[in-house]
N, C-alpha and C positions, 0 to 999 in steps of 0.2 A: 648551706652553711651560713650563720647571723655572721652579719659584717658590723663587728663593733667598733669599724670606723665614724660609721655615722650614728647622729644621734636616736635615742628615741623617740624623740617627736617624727623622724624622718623612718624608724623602724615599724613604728606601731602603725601611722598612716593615719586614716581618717576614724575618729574616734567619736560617734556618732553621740547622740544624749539616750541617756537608757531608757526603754520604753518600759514604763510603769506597768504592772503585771494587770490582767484582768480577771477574775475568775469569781463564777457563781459563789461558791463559797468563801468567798473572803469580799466582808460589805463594802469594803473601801479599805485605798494607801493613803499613807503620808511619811512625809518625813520626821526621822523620833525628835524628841526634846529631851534634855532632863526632865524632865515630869514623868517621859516615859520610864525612866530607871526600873522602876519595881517593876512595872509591867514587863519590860524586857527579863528582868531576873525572874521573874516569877516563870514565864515559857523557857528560860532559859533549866532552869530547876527542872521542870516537865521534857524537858529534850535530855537531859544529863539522866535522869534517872532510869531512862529506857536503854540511852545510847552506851553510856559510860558511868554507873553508879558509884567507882571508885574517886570518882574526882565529877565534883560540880563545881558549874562558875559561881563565884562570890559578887555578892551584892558590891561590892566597894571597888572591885575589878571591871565591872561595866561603869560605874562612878566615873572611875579613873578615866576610863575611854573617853569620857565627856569632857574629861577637864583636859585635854591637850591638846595644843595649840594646833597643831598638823591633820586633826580631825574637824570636820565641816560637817556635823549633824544634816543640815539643809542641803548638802550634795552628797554625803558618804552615808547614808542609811535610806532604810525605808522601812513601815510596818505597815502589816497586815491586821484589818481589824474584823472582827465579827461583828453579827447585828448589833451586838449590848455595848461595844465599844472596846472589847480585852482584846488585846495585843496574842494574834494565833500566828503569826510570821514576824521574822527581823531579819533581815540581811544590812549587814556594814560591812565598810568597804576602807581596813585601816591603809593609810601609805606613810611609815613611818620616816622620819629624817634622818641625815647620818646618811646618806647611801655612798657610802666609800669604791667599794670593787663592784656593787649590786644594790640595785633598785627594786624595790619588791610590794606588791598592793596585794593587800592581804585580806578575801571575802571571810568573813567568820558571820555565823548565824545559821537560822533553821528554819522549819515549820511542825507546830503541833505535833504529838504522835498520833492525835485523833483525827487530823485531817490529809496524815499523809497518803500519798500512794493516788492523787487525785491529779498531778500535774502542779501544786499551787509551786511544789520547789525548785523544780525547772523552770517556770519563769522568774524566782526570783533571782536562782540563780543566772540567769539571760542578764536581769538587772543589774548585778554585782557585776559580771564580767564584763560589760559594755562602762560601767564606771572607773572599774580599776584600769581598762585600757585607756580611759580619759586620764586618770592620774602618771600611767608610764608617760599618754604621749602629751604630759604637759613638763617632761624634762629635757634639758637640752644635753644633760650627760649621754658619754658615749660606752658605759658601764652595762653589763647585758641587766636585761630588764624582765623580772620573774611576776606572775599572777603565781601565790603559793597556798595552797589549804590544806586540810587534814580532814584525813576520817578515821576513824576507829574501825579497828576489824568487827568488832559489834553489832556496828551499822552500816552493816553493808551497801544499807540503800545511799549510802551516802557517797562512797564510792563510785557505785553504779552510775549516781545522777552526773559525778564527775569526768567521768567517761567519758557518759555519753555526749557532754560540753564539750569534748576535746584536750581537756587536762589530762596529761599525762605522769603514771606511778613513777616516783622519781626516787622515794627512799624511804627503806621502814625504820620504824623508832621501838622501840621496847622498852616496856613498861617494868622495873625490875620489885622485888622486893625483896628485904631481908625482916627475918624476925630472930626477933630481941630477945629472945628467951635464951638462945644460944649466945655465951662469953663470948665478948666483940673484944678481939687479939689485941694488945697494948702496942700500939708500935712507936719507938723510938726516931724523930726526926731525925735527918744525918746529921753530920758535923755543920756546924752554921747556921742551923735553921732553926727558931724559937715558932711555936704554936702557941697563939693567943685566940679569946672571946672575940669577935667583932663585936665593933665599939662606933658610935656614930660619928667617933672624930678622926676614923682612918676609913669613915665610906666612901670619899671623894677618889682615897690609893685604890681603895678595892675596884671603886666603880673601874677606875684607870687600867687596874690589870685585868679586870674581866674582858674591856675589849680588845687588849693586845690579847690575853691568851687566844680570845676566841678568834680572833680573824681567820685561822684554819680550820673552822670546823665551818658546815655544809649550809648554807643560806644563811650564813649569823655575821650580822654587820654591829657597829657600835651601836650601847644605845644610847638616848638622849638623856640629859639631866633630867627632864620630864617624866621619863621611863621609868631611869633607875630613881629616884624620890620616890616614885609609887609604888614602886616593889620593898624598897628597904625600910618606905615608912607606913608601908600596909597594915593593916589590921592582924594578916595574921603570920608578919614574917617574924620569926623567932631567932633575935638576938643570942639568947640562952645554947642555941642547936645550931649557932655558926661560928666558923672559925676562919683564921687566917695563918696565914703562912708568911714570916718574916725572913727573908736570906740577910747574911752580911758580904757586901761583894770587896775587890779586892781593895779597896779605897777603902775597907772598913766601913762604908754608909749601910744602913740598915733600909731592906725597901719590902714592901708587898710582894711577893712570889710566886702566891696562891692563896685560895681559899675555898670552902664550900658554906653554903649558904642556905637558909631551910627555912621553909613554912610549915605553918600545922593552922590549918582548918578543921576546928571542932565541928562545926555543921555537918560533916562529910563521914565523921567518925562510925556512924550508924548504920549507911548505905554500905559501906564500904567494908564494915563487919571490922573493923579494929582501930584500935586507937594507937597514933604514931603521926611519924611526920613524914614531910617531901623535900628531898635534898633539890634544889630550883636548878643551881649553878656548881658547881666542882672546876677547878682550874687551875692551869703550874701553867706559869711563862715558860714558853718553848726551850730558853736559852738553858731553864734549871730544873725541867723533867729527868727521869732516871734516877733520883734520887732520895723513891720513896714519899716526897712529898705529899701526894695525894690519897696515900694509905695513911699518914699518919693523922690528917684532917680530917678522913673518911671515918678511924678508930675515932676521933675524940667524940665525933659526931656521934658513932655506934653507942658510945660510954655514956654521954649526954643523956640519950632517949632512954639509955635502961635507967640511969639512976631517977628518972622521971615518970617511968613505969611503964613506958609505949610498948606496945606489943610489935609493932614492926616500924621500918621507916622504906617508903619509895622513893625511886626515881624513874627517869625517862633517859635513852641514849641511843645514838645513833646507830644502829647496827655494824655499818659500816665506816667506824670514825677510826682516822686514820691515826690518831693518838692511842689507840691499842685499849679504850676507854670498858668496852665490853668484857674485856680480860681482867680487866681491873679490880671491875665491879665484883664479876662468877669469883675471880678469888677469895674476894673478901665475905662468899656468904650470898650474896645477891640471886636470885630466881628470875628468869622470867615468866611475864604473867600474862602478860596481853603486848599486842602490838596493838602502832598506827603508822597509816599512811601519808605519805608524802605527795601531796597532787598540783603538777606546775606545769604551767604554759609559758611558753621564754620566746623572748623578741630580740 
């Protein structure tokens, strides 16, 4: 049993420096720069289209990585290079700020599809795990302390290699979809609740209730100004396909209550066989759930994407959320289509 009386620097222990991977097929590491951005996207693009061709990372999403203060290029990455000098491995090692109830370092990256199956991603991944336990055990909080990744049921090698680390499956996520050909049901907010456009001068409320809503859902801490900036002023989040949710409470003050939130990445339209969007974030403050709230956000959102021609719109959800979120969704039309997994080591 984790005694989170003490801290993690006192939990985690001796957190050694990661030993730089070696292997015939890969000429040479180093740590990435901006400079490597493309390169990194480019493998990244070649990893998504084998693993997961419904969703690729966006060039400006690895950007973004670079540009925040809490990542350390020269200690939280590495890349693998081949003779000619392209970029056939990444592994990074996010540890985001904000750790409120949970601390969490988070390895994202891959290797090649042409060079896998050789060992090169077991040692990187050796390299990412021996870093992110250097980031839990450089905190003094006594907040439990998660190593957290994902794999798609797709790639199972990816799974496999988590395994065989010692991360352990902790929770599936399902991939839903609804298509737009089918009438998206009009639904009427309750009494007191006005449904608006999100507008960039209630992102600050929004941002604010997205982390009260979320603090009960499964590994999701606040995020940083840093965070939400780069999600709401991303290239492909859509204004046009989000909404909010206004209450009036008994003081008559009118406040944010909910809202959902949506990207559409054209790049992805191809792979992925249709054209729509991806609802990111969906959320009702706890205090004014059951009130329909989240269908009628859901509806403006379904009404949005038709009158704009989408053939479908996705999302992602917890299997197991305790906000009854998966019921929600199959109501309104929603499919599942693909899972992913949940892979964490806890200190």
């Amino acid at each position: 049993m984790v005694d989170y009386e003490t801290s993690l620097t006192e939990r985690v222990g001796d957190a050694p420096a990661p030993v730089v991977p070696s292997h015939p097929d890969v000429a040479g590491w180093r740590a990435a720069t901006e400079s490597d951005i493309d390169g990194i996207w480019q493998l990244r693009q070649a990893m998504g289209e084998v693993d997961h061709p419904n969703y690729l990372t966006a060039r400006g999403a690895i950007a973004a990585d670079f540009g925040y203060s809490h990542f350390h290029p020269e200690l939280d990455s590495l890349v693998g290079l081949n003779q000619t000098g392209r970029i056939v491995a990444v592994g990074m090692v996010m540890f985001p700020p904000r750790q409120v109830t949970l601390a969490r370092s988070l390895p994202i990256g891959g290797v090649h599809p042409l060079l896998r199956g050789r060992g090169i991603g077991r040692q990187l991944l050796d390299w990412q795990l021996a870093r992110a336990k250097q980031q839990l055990a450089s905190s003094a909080s006594t907040v439990p302390g998660w190593i957290l990744t994902y794999a798609d049921e797709r790639s199972p090698q990816n799974a496999a290699l988590f395994e065989h680390a010692g991360l352990s499956l902790a929770r599936y996520f399902l991939t839903l979809e609804r298509p737009l050909d089918a009438p998206a049901r009009a639904i009427d907010p309750a009494d007191g609740i006005r449904i608006a456009a999100f507008t960039t001068e209630a992102s600050a409320e929004v941002h604010a209730a997205r982390d009260d809503a979320f603090m009960d859902h499964w590994g999701s801490q606040p995020m940083s100004d840093e965070n939400w900036n780069a999600f709401v002023g991303g290239k492909w989040f859509r204004p046009d396909l989000s909404f909010v949710a206004y209450g009036t409470d008994r003081a008559n003050i009118e406040q944010v209550v909910g809202f959902v939130l949506s990207t559409a990445n054209e790049n992805v339209w191809a792979t992925q066989g249709f054209t729509g969007s991806y609802i990111d974030l969906v959320g009702v403050l706890s205090g004014w759930r059951g009130r329909h709230i989240a269908q009628s956000l859901l509806a403006a959102q379904l009404a949005a994407g038709q009158a704009l021609g989408h053939e479908r719109v996705t999302l992602a959800v917890d299997s197991a959320s305790p906000t009854g979120a998966l019921g929600l969704y199959t109501g309104m039309g929603f499919v599942p289509t693909h899972k992913k997994m949940a892979y964490s080591l806890e200190f």
